[in-house]
C-alpha positions as a printed NumPy array, in Angstrom:
array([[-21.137,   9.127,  -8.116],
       [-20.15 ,  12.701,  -9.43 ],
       [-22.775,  14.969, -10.943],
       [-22.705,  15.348, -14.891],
       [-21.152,  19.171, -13.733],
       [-18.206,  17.575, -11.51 ],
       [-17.635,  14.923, -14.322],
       [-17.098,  17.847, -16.697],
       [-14.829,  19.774, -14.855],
       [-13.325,  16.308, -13.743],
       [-12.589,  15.592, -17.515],
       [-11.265,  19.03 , -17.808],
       [ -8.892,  19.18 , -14.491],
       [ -7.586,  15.97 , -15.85 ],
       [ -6.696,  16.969, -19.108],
       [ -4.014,  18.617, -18.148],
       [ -2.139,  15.758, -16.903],
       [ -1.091,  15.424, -20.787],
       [  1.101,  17.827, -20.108],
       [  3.303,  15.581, -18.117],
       [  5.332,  16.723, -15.058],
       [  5.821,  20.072, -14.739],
       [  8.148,  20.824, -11.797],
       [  8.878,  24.504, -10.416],
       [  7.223,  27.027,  -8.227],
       [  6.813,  29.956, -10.3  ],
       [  2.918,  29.247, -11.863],
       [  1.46 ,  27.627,  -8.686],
       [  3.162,  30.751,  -6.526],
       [  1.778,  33.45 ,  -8.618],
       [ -1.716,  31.739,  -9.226],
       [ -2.069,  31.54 ,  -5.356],
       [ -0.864,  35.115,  -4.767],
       [ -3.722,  35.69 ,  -7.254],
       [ -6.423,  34.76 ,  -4.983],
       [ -4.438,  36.407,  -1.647],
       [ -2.755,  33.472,  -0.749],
       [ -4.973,  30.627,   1.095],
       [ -1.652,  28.482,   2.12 ],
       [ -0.877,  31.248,   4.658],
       [ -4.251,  31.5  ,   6.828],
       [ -3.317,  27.958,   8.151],
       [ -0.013,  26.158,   9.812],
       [  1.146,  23.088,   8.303],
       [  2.769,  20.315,   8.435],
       [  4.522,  18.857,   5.354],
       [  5.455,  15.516,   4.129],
       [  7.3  ,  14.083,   1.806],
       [  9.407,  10.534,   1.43 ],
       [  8.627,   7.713,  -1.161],
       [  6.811,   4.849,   1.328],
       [  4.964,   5.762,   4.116],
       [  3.651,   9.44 ,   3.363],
       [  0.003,   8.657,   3.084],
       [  0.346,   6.716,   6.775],
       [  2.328,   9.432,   8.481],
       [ -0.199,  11.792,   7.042],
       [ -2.984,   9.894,   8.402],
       [ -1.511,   9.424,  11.929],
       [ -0.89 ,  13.46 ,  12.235],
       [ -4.173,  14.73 ,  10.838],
       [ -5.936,  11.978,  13.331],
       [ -3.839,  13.015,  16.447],
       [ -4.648,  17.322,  16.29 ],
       [ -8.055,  15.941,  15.655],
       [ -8.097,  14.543,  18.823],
       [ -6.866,  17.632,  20.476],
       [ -9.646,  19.423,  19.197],
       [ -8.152,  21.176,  15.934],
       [-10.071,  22.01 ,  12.664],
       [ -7.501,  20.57 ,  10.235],
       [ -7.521,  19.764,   6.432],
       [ -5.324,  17.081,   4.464],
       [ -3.962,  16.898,   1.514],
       [ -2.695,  13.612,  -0.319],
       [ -2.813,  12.173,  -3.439],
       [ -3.587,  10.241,  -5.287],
       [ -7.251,   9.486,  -4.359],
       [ -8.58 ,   5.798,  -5.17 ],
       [-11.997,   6.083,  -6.341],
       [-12.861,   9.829,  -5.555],
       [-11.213,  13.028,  -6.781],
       [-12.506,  14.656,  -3.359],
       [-10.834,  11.828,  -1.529],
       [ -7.894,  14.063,  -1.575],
       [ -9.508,  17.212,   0.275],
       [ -9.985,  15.973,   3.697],
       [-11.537,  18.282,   6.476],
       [-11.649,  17.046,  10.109],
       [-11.201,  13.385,   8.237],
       [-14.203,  13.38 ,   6.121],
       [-14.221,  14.005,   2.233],
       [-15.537,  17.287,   1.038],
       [-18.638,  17.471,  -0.743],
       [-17.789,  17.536,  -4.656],
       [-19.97 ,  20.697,  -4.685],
       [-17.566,  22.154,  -2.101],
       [-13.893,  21.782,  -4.422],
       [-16.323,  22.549,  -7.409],
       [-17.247,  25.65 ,  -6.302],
       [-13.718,  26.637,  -5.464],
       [-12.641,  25.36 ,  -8.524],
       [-15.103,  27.942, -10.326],
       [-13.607,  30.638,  -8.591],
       [ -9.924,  30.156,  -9.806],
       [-10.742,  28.66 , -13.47 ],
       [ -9.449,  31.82 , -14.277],
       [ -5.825,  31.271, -13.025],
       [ -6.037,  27.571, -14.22 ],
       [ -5.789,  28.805, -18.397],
       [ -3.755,  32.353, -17.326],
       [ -0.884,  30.09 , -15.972],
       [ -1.41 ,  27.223, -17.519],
       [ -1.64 ,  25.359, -14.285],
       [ -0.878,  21.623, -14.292],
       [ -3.298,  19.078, -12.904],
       [ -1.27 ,  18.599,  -9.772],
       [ -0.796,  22.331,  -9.315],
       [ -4.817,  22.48 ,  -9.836],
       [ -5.423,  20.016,  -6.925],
       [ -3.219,  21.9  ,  -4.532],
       [ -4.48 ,  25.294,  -5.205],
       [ -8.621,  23.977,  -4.52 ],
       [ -7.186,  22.173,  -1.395],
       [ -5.626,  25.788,  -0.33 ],
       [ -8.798,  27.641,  -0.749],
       [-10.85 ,  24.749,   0.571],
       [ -9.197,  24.86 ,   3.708],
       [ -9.391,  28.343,   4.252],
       [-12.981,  28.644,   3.421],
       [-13.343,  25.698,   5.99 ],
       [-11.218,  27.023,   9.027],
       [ -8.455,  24.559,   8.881],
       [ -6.408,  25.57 ,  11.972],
       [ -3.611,  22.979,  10.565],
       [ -3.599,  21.172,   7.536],
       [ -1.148,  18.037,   6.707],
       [  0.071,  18.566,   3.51 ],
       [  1.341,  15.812,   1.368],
       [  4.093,  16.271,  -1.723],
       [  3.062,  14.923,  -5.033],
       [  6.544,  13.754,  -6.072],
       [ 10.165,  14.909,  -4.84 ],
       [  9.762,  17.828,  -2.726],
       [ 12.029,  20.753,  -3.704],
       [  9.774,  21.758,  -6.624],
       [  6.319,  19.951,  -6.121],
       [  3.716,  22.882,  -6.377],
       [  3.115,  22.068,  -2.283],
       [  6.375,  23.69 ,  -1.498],
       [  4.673,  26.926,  -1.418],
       [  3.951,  26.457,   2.306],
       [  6.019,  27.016,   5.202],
       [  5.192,  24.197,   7.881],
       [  6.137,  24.078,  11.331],
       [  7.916,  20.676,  10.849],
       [  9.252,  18.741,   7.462],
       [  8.736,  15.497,   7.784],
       [ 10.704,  12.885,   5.008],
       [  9.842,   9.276,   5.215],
       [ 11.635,   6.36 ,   3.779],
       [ 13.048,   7.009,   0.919],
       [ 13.62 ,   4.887,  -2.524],
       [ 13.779,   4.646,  -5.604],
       [ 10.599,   5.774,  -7.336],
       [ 10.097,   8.164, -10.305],
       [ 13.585,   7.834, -10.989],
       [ 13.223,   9.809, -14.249],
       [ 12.33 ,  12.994, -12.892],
       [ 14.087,  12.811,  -9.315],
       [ 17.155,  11.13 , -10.215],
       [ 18.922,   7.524, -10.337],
       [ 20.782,   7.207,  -7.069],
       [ 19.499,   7.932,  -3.645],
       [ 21.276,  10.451,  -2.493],
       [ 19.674,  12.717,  -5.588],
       [ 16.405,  11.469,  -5.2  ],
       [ 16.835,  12.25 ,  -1.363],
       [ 18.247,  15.686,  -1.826],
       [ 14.87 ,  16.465,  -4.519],
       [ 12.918,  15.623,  -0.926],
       [ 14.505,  17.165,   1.274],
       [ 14.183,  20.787,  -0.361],
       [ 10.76 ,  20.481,   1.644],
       [ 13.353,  21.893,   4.668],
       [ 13.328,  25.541,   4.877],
       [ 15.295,  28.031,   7.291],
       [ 13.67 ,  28.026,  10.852],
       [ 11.863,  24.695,   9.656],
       [ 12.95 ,  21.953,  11.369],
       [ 13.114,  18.323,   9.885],
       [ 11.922,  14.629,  11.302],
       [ 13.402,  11.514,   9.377],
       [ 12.069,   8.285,   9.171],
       [ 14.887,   6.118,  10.461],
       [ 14.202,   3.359,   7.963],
       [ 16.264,   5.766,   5.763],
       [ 20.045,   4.09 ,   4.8  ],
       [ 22.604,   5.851,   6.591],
       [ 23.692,   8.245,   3.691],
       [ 20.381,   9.383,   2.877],
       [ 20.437,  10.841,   6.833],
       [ 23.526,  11.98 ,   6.348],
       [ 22.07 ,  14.08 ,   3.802],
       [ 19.59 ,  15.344,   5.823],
       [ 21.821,  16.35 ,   8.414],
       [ 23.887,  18.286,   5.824],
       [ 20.956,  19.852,   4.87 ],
       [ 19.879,  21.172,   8.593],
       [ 22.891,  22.231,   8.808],
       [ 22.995,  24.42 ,   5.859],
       [ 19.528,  25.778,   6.891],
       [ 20.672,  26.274,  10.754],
       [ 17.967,  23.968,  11.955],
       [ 17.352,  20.673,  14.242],
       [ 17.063,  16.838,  12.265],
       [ 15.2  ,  14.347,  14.271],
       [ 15.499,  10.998,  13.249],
       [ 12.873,   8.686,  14.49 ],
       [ 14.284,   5.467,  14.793],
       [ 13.781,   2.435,  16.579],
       [ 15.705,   2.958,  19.511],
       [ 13.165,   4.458,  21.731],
       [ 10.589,   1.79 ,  21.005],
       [  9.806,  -1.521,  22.753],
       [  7.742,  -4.659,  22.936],
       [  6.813,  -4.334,  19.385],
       [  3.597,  -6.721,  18.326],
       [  2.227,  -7.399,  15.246],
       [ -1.578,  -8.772,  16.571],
       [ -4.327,  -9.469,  14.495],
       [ -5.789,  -5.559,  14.681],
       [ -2.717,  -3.709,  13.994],
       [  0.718,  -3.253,  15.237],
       [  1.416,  -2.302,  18.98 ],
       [  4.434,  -0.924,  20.979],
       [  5.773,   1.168,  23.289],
       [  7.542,   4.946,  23.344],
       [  8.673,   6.419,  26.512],
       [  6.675,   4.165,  28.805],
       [  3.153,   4.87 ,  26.677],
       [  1.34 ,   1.863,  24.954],
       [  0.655,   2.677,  21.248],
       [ -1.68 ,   0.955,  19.202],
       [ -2.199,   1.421,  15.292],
       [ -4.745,  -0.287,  13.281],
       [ -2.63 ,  -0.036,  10.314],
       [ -0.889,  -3.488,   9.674],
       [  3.057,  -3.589,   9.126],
       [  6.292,  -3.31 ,  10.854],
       [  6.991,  -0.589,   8.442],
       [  3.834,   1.187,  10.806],
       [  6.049,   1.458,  13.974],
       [  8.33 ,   3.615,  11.687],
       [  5.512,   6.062,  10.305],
       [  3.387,   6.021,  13.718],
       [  7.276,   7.5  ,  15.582],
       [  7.68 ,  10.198,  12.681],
       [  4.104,  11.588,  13.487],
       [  4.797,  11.374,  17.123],
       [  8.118,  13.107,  16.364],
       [  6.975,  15.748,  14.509],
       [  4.226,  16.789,  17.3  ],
       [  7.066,  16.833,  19.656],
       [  8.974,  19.062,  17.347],
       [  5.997,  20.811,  17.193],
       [  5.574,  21.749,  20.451],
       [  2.549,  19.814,  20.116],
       [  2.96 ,  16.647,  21.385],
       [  0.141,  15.553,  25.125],
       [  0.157,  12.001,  25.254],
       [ -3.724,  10.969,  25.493],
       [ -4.127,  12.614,  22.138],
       [ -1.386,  10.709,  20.376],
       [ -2.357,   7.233,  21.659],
       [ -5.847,   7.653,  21.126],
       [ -5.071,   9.849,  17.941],
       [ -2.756,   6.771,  16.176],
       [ -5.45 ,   4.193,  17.998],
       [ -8.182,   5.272,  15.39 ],
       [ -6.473,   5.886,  11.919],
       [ -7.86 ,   5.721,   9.087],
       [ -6.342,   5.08 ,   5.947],
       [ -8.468,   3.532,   2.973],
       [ -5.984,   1.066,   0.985],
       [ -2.975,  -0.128,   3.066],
       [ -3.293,  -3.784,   3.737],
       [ -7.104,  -3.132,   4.198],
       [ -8.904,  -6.536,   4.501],
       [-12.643,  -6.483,   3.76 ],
       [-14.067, -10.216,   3.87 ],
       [-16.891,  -9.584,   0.334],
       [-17.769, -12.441,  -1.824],
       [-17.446, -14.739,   0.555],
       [-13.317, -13.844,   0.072],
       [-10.7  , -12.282,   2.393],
       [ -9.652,  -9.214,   0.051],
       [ -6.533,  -7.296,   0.685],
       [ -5.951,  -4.05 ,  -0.646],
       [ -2.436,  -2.293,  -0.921],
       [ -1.974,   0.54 ,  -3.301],
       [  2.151,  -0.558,  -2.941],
       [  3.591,   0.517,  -6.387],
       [  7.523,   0.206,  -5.839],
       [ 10.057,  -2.926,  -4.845],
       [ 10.285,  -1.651,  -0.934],
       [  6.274,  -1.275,  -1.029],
       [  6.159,  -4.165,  -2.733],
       [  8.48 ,  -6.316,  -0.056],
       [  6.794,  -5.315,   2.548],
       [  2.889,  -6.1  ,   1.27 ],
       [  4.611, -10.038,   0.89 ],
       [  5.703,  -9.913,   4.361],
       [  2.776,  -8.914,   5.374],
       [  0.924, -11.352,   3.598],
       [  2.97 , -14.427,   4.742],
       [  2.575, -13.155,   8.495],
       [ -0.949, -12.903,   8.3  ],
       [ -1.744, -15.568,   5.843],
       [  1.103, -18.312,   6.339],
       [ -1.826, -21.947,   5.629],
       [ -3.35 , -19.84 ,   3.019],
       [ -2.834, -20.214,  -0.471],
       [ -2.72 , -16.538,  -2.235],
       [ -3.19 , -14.74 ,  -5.269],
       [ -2.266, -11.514,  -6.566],
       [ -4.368,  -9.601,  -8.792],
       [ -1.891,  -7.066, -10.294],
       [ -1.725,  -3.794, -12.193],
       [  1.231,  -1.859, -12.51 ],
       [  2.131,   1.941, -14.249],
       [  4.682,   1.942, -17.622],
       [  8.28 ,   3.589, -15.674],
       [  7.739,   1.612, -12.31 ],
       [ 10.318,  -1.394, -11.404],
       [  8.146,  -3.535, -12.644],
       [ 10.73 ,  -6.667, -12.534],
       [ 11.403,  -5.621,  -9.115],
       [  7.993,  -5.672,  -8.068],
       [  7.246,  -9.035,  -9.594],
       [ 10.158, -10.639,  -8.074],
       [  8.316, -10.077,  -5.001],
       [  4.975, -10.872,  -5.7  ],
       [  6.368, -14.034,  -6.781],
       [  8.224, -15.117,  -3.365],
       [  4.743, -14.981,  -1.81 ],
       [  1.72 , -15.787,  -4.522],
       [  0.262, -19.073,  -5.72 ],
       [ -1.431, -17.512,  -8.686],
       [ -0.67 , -13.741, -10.347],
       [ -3.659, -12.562, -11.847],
       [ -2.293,  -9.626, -14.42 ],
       [ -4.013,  -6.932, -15.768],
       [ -4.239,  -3.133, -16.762],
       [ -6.153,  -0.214, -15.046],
       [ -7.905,   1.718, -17.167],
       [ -5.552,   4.686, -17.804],
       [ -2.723,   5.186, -20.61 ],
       [ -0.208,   5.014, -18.139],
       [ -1.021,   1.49 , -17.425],
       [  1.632,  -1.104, -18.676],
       [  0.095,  -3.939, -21.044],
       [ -0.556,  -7.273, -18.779],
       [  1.535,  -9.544, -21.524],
       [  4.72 ,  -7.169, -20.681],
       [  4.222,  -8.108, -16.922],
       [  4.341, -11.463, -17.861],
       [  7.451, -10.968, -20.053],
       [  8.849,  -9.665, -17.088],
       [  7.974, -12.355, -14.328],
       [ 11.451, -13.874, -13.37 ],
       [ 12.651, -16.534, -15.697],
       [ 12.845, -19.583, -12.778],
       [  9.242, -18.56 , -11.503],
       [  7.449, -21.362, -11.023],
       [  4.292, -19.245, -10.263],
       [  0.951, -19.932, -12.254],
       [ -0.304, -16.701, -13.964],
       [ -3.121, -15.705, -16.215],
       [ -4.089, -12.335, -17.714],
       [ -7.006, -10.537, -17.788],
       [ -7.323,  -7.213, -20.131],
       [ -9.228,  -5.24 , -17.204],
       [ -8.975,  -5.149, -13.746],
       [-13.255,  -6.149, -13.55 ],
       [-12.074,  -9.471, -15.195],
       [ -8.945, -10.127, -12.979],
       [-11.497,  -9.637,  -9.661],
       [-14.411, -11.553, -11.055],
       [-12.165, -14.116, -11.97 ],
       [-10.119, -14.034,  -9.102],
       [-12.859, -14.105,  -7.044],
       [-15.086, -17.077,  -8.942],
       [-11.921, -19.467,  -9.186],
       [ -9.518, -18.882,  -6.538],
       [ -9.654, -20.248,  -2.877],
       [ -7.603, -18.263,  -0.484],
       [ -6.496, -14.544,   0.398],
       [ -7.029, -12.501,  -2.922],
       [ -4.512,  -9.209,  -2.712],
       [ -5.125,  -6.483,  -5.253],
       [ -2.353,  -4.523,  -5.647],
       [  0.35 ,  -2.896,  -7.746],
       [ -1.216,   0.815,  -8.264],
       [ -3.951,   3.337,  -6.841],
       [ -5.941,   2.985,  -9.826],
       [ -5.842,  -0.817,  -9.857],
       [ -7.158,  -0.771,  -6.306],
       [ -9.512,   2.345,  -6.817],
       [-11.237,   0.203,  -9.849],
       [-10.947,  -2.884,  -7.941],
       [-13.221,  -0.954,  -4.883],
       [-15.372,   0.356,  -7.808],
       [-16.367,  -3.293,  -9.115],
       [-16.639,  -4.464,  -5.314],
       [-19.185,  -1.488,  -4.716],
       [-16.664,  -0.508,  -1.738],
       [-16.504,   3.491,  -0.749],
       [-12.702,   4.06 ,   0.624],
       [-14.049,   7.172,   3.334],
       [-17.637,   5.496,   3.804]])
């Protein structure tokens, strides 16, 4: 748990996400120059995309670990720990660590009015230069061009798939949304692609090298063989070398070849470090499955339609004899029908609730929203402690807990499960 101290300045940091978005470089550039400009005293890579960040992030920060590199990463959001975000050779700060920081530019926070995203990046900048970091992965918050990360200047961009997410802020058609993530790409920065990407999105992204004079990389499919989706993970091969991930998904081939990509681009890339690097991921959240209660318990933090899709294939290739239910709680401004539609080609039961923040949309509006010739039970549950206990008390089968970060984060809080234990 956090100390009464780190609860205060929790309920402070967060306070300013009332403030909504606030995109644009200006305050988090100046704050940063402020306190001599942390982002610079380490290289970086930087990632942005709408599925399959997190996992790319993972994979990197995992493989220059192996080679014997201090490095610090970035993501958000956390699940059950604000510190889960500040990672330093793959282990959470101590909250005493990003508190301290946090002391030390308070001052910059009110002067500039800093949002609560903006806040994050800035203590993960310090941290990792107080720490050493030799390379930090740094992940965007939303879009690219002007998410407060953009300060940096990475060796490589990296853009995963793209889709429709946050569609009020980014835009409505995915080109727009695509171009908002590909201002991560810089002059003399050169970009990898995830080649799950439709073909005008890359097309974008090759306009967009172009304009900036530097290489594109897509990492498709084409180089990889004798894909397998075992019981530990998904398998295959790139240029003759066996690759195993213990992430689950086909979707993991995809992110696994962007991290391998971008070490290539790099300059980076010695193949026992990138086998053994991917071969011992870690990544709290992403079709986990923790057997507690006498259950199997998945847990996805999937929060769009493509997420969403790919959690139900998942499911029915892993659980095809096994009855399931979905215990569900989904943000206000999401797809929600589209999600839904999904959970409903796959689920027995849909268990619907709320997480406990104001962003949360209201269980009996999920329901409304279920497709009219569903013939899927569902019940609701007003918080997500009574969607698990019930879930868990009535329900024989796989129980998946899904729909957003804070609906798994609370879910792992009830369970007594640590994400980075």
């Amino acid at each position: 748990m956090h100390t009464r101290s780190q609860e205060a300045v929790l309920e402070k940091i967060f306070r300013r996400t009332t403030h909504g978005i606030r995109f644009g470089l200006d305050r988090i550039a100046q704050a940063a120059a402020e306190v001599g400009n942390p982002h610079h005293a380490f290289k970086s890579f930087h990632i942005a995309g709408t599925n399959g960040k997190g996992s790319v992030c993972a994979y990197l920060d995992s493989v220059l670990r192996m080679q014997g590199c201090t490095t610090g990463m970035f993501t958000s959001p956390h699940i059950v720990r604000f510190e889960e975000r500040f990672l330093v050779n793959g282990k959470c700060v101590h909250g005493d660590e990003w508190l301290e920081v946090f002391r030390d530019i308070e001052f910059l926070v009110d002067k500039y009015e800093l949002s609560f995203f903006e806040i994050a990046t800035l203590i993960a900048f310090e941290l990792f230069r107080r720490r050493g970091v030799k390379r930090a992965v740094i992940e965007t918050g939303m879009g690219g061009r002007l998410d407060a990360t953009n300060i940096v200047t990475p060796e490589v961009a990296v853009v995963t798939a793209v889709g429709k997410d946050h569609t009020e802020y980014l835009g409505s058609d995915m080109v727009t949304i695509a171009k908002e993530k590909l201002g991560i790409v810089k002059a003399g920065i050169p970009l990898v692609i995830s080649g799950q990407n439709s073909r005008e999105v890359i097309e974008a992204a090759q306009a967009v090298c172009r304009e900036n004079n530097v290489s594109c990389t897509i990492a498709d499919n084409t180089e990889i063989v004798a894909v397998d989706e075992g019981e530990k993970g998904v398998s295959f091969v790139y240029r003759g070398v066996n690759i195993q991930t213990p992430l689950k998904g086909a979707c993991q081939v995809y992110n696994a070849l962007c991290a391998i990509k971008a070490m290539e681009v790099s300059g980076l890339y010695e193949e026992t470090s990138i086998r053994q690097g991917i071969a011992s991921t870690l990544l709290p959240g992403r079709f986990q499955q923790i057997r507690i209660r006498g259950k199997d318990i998945v847990f996805d933090v999937a929060h769009n339609p493509q997420a969403a899709e790919q959690l139900c294939q998942q499911i029915v290739h892993r659980f095809p004899e096994v009855p399931v239910c979905i215990v569900a709680g989904i943000l206000r401004g999401k797809d929600v029908s589209g999600i839904l539609r999904h959970y409903c080609s796959c689920a027995a039961l849909l268990v619907l609730t709320r997480p406990d923040t104001s962003r949360a949309a209201e269980p009996s509006l999920l329901a409304d929203l279920l497709p009219e010739d569903t013939a899927v039970d569902r019940i609701i549950k007003n918080t997500v402690k009574e969607a698990v206990d019930y879930a868990c008390e009535n329900f024989n089968g796989c129980i998946c807990i899904t729909g957003s970060f804070y609906t798994v984060g609370e879910a792992m809080t009830v369970l007594g499960i640590e994400p980075y234990a």
